[in-house]
C-alpha positions, 0 to 999 in steps of 0.5 A: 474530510467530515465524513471519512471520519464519520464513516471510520468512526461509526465502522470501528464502533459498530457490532452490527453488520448494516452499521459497519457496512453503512461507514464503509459506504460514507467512506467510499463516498467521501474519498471519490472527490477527492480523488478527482479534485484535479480534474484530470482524465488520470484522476477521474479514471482512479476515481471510478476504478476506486468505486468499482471496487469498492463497491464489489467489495461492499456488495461481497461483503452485505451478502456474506453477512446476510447469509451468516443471518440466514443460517444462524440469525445473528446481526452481531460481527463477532458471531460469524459461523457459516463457512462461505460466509467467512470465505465471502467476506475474506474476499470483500476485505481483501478487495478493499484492502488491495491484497493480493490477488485483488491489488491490481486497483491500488498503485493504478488508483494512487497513480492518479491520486495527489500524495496527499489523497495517496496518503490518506488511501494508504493509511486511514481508509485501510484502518475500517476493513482491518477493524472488521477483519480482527473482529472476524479474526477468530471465525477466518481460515487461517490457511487462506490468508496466510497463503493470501499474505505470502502472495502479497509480500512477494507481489509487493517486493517483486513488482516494486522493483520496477517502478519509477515513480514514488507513488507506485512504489510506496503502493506496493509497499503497501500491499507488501505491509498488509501482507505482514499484517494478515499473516498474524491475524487469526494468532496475534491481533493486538500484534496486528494493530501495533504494525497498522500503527507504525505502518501508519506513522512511517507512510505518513512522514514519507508522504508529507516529505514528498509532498513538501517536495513534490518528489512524484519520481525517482530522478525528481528525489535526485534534485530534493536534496539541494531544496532540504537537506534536513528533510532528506536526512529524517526520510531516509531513516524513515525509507529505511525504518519502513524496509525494516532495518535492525535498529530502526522502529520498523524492525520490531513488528517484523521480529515480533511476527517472526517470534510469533510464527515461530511460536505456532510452529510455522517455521518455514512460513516465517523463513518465506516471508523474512527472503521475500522481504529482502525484494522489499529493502532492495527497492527501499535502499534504492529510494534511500541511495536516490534521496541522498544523492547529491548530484543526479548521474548526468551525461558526461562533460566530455566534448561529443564526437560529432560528425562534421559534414564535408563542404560539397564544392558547387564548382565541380569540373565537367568533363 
């Protein structure tokens, strides 16, 4: 834990490119226990797909710098002027994000994590790539990660409708709220930052819910209700905060976005991404019907048809 803060810290910090890739490694390293603390062959299996990626990404991301020193001799994050090197390091930060189509390591990775090391991947190890991802936001090319960002909102609303467990579903939510948050990037960072935040806030108190009730699946969130009903209550205003439901906090990012799209003359962009959220609050509402249930659909108490065998008389006449 010492050094996941060590190493967000020194990434948001820094303005030099070794420095902000050196936190992302301490980052990265310091995660890989505690994913496999279980020692379960699912955890050890998340645990190297965790690294495999992360260190792809990494790589990606020291060449495309290195290649921006070569071409214009600036260390300096800010400075970044060499079209592939902007595209190289897209494509690192989107590897390490999980964004679309580089998400196939995310729900499988919180699959084999605890909630509490799921929580810590959905919502603190996100926040150092974001960081050099506004930092960049200016030399990035807007085309590509809207057209990245769309391809996450739909992935994310599509694929979570057919899960069953909690973790991959808040996975794929996930990859659908980074979506929201690149789409803005390259015109509104602050806006950016302000859904990082509530994203953080709303994942965090459904995640510490779960965990208090160890609900891993949709039939477990059935039962949840009898052990706290209070809990419940607060998470299902929560689930349906983060679908983005008029009056509950999780609307005002998704308004401001749209407001904001508007604004730049990108209509059709913001008429896309509001349809394909509706995939995201179908599966959120399904979560919020499962929490408030009171009695899990159960077979029917009506007496079984069984067949009842015929006594077979050993006694048969022989002709």
């Amino acid at each position: 834990m010492l050094s996941l803060t060590l190493g967000t810290m020194i990434t948001i910090t820094s303005n030099h490119w070794v420095t902000a890739w050196a936190g992302l490694e301490i980052n990265t390293l310091a995660v890989i226990p505690l994913i496999s603390k279980s020692h379960h062959p699912r955890a050890i299996e998340a645990a190297t797909k965790y690294f495999l990626t992360q260190a792809t990404a990494s790589a990606l991301m020291l060449f495309s710098s290195m290649t921006n020193a070569w071409s214009s001799g600036q260390w300096d994050i800010t400075q970044l002027t060499n079209p592939p090197s902007c595209l190289l390091l897209t494509a690192a930060i989107a590897i390490k994000l999980g964004l679309t189509p580089f998400h196939f390591w995310f729900p499988e990775v919180l699959q084999g994590s605890s909630l509490t090391t799921a929580l810590l991947l959905s919502t603190a190890m996100k926040f150092p790539p974001t960081t050099i991802l506004l930092l960049t936001s200016h030399s990035l090319n807007p085309t590509l990660l809207s057209t990245m960002a769309i391809m996450s909102i739909a992935l994310g609303g599509w694929m979570g409708l057919n899960q069953t467990q909690t973790r991959k579903i808040l996975a794929f939510s996930s990859i659908s709220h980074l979506g929201w948050m690149t789409i803005i990037i390259t015109y509104n960072p602050k806006l950016t930052l302000l859904t990082f935040y509530l994203y953080s806030l709303m994942t965090t108190s459904i995640f510490l819910s779960m965990n208090s009730t160890n609900t891993l699946k949709l039939s477990t969130l059935m039962t949840s209700w009898t052990k706290a009903p209070m809990l419940n209550t607060t998470l299902m205003l929560t689930l349906l905060s983060l679908a983005g439901l008029p009056p509950l906090t999780g609307f005002l990012p998704k308004w401001l976005i749209i407001q904001e799209l508007t604004k730049q003359e990108m209509t059709t962009t913001a008429t896309t991404i509001s349809m394909l959220s509706l995939l995201g609050l179908f599966f959120y509402l399904r979560l919020t019907y499962c929490s408030t249930i009171t009695l899990p659909p159960n077979s029917s108490n009506k007496m079984k048809q069984w067949s009842i065998k015929k006594p077979v008389n050993t006694l048969t006449p022989t002709l």
